[in-house]
C-alpha positions as CSV (number, residue, x, y, z in Angstrom):
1,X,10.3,6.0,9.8
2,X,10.7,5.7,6.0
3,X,7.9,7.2,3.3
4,X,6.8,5.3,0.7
5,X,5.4,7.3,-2.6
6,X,1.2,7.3,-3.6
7,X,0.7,7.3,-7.2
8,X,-2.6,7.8,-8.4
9,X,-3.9,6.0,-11.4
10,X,-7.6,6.9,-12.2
11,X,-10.1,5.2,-9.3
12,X,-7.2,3.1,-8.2
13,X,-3.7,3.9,-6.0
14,X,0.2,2.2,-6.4
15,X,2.3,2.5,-3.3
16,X,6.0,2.2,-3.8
17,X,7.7,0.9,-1.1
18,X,11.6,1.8,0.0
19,X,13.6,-0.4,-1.2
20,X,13.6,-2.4,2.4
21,X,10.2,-3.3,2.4
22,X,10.5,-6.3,0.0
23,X,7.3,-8.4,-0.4
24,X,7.9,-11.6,-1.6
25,X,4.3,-12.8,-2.8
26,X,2.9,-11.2,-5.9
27,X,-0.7,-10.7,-3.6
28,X,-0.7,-9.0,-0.4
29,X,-4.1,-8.7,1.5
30,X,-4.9,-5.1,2.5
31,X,-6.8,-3.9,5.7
32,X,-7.6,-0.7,7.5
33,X,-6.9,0.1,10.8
34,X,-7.9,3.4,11.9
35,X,-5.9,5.7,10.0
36,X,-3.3,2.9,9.1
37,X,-3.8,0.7,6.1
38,X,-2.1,-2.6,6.6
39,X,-0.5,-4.5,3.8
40,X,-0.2,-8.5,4.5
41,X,1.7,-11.2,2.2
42,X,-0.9,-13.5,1.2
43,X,0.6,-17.2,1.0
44,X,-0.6,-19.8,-1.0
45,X,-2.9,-22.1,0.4
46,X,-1.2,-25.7,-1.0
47,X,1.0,-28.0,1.0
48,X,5.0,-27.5,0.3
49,X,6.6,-29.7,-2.5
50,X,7.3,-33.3,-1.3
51,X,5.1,-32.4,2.2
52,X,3.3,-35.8,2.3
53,X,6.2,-37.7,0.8
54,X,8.2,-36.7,4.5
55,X,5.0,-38.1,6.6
56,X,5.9,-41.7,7.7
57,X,3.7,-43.2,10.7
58,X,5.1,-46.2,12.0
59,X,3.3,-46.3,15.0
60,X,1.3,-49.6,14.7
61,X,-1.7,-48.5,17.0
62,X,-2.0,-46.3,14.1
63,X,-5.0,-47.2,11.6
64,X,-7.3,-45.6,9.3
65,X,-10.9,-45.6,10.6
66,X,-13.6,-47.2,8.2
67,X,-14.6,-43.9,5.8
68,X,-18.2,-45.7,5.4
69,X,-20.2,-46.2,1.6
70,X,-19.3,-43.5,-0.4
71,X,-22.5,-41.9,-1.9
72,X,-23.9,-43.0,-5.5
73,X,-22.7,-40.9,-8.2
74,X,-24.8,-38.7,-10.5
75,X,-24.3,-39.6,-14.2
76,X,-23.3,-35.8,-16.1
């Protein structure tokens, strides 16, 4: 097992990690578990670059079901 150093900083703490635990995401999410505190990558929550762009249905069974009136709109 490698250590990792806790620097305290007024009401808050900095971990540093060895060298081999690289996170790659500037926000990790951060849970407890028993005595172990768990640090988790937090992704963003957008669809990859050029995602829809690589969707193609050609399947002609396929269609679009009627979305219905949309609702008035409110003036601002």
């Amino acid at each position: 097992m490698e250590t990792a150093t806790v620097i305290h900083e007024g009401e808050c703490q900095t971990v540093r990690l060895p060298k081999g635990f690289h996170i790659s995401t500037p926000t990790v999410g951060v849970r407890q578990e028993g005595e172990a505190i768990v640090l988790e990558p937090l992704h963003p929550k957008t669809w990859p670059v050029g995602f829809f762009d690589s969707i193609h249905i050609t399947d002609p069974a396929f269609s679009r079901p009627d979305q219905g009136q949309l609702p008035p709109v409110r003036p601002l």
